[in-house]
N, C-alpha and C positions, 0 to 999 in steps of 0.2 A: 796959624801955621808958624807964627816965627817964635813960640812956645813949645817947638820939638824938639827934644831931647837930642844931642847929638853924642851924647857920652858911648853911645856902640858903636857909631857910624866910623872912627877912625880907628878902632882895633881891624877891623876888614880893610880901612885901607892901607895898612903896614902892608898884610899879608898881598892884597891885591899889588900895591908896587913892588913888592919881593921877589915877584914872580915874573913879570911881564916882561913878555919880549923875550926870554931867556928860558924858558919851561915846553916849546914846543918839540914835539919829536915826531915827524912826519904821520899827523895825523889820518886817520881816511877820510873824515870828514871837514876840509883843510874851508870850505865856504863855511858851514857849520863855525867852526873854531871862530874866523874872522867876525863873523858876527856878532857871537858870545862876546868878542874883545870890546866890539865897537860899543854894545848895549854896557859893559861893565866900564869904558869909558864915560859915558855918559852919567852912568849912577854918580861917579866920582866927582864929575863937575859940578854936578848940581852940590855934591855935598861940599865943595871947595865954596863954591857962592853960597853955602849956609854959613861956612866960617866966614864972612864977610857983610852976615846978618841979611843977605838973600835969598828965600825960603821960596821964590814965588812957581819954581820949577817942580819938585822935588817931588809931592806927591802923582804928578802928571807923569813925570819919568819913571818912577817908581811901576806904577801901576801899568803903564804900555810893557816895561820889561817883563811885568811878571807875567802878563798876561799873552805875549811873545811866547817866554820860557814855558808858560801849562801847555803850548802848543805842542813845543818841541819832544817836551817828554812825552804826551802821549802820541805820538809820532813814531818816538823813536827812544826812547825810555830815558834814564839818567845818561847827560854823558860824560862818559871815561876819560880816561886819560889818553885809551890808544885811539878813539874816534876824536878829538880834541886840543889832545897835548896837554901837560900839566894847567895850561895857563889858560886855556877854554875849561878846559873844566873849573878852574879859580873862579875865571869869570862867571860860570852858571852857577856855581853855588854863590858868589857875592848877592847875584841877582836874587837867589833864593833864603839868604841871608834876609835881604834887608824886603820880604815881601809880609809885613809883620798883619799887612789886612785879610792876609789869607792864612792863616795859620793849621786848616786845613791841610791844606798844599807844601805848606814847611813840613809839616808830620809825614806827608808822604813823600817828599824827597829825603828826609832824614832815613825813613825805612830802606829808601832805595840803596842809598848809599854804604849802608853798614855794612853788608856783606861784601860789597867792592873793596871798599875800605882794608879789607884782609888779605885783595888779590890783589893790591896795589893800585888801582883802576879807581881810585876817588883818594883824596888828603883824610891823613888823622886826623889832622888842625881841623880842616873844614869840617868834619864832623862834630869834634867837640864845639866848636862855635855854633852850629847849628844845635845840637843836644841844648845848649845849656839857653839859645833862646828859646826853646820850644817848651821848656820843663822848669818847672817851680817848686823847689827849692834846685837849684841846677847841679851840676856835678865836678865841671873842673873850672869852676870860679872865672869864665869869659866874661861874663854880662855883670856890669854895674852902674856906678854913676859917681858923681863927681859931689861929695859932701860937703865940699868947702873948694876954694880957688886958687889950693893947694894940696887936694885929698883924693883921690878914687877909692872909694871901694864896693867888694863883689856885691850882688844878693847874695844873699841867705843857700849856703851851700851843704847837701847830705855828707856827712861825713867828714867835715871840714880837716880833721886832722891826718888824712888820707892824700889830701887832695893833687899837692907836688905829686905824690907818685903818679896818679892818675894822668897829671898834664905830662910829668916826663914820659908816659908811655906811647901817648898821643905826641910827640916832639914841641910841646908846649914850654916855656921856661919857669920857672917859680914862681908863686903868684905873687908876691913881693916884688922881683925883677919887673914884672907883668904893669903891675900896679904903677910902676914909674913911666910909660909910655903916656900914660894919659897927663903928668902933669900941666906941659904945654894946654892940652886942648879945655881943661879946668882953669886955669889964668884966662881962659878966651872970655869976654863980658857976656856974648850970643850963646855961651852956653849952660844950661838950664839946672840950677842947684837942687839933689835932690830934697824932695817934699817928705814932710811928716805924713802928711796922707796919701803917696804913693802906695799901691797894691803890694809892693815887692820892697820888704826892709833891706837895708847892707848891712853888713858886718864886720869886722873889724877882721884884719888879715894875722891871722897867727904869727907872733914873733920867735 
């Protein structure tokens, strides 16, 4: 466990603390909402004591949210922004972010989401984040890893030279700007260099 990768786990929590506390807008489902927050609380700690090289939680949390979360949805489908507030909905998708054992389940809340996505009722961001874990070679450059303990860079991206537009459409920032967020969490010693015989190569970020 203390071998897992933490190079995705703090792009989700920028977005997760961007949002919190400041994103609701009188949901209908206001017990809903609070719960989401409390379980997307939880993911965060466990992954704060990973940066502190304590891993002993994380898959046990992991796995209750997700399995929480497969409730909800088929309950009562993905939830929106207007059942939730922006920041319940953050939080379900963080939850579905990081549920990488079911991948499954990620496929299907990424379906769920796209067409909300249009009506305002789900994040662009959270969609691209979700897209680009679910899909290989991905699309607007979210998912990498840390090549050196000065480096991030994406996988292997379709179209790479497209890509800025892509993330500006989704309100994404360049993926150069992008790439600077992780330097911090690549100096960390607990976090894991990527491998020559990783599945998923990186790529070097167009200059």
């Amino acid at each position: 466990m203390k071998h897992l990768r933490l190079r995705l786990r703090f792009s989700a929590l920028v977005f997760y603390a961007a949002c919190a506390g400041a994103c609701a807008a009188d949901p209908t489902h206001a017990a809903l909402r609070a719960e989401l927050l409390k379980m997307a609380d939880t993911d965060q700690e466990v992954r704060q004591l990973a940066r502190k090289g304590d891993f002993s939680r994380w898959a046990a949390v992991d796995d209750a949210n997700r399995s929480r979360l497969k409730q909800i949805v088929a309950q009562l489908g993905w939830p929106t922004v207007s059942m939730v507030g922006q920041d319940g909905a953050t939080a379900a998708w963080l939850i579905a972010q990081h549920a990488d054992r079911d991948q499954a389940f990620q496929r299907e809340v990424l379906a769920l989401m796209e067409p909300l996505v249009q009506q305002g009722q789900a994040s662009g961001t959270n969609f691209a984040y979700l897209y680009d874990r679910t899909h290989y070679p991905q699309r607007f450059g979210t998912q990498g890893s840390c090549v050196s303990r000065t480096e991030w860079q994406p996988f292997e991206i379709e179209d790479i030279a497209g890509v800025d537009e892509r993330r500006r459409a989704l309100g994404l920032p360049p993926l150069a700007e992008y790439a600077k967020l992780f330097k911090e969490g690549c100096a960390n010693p607990h976090m894991s260099l990527h491998s020559a015989s990783h599945p998923k190569r990186t790529v070097a970020i167009p200059r």
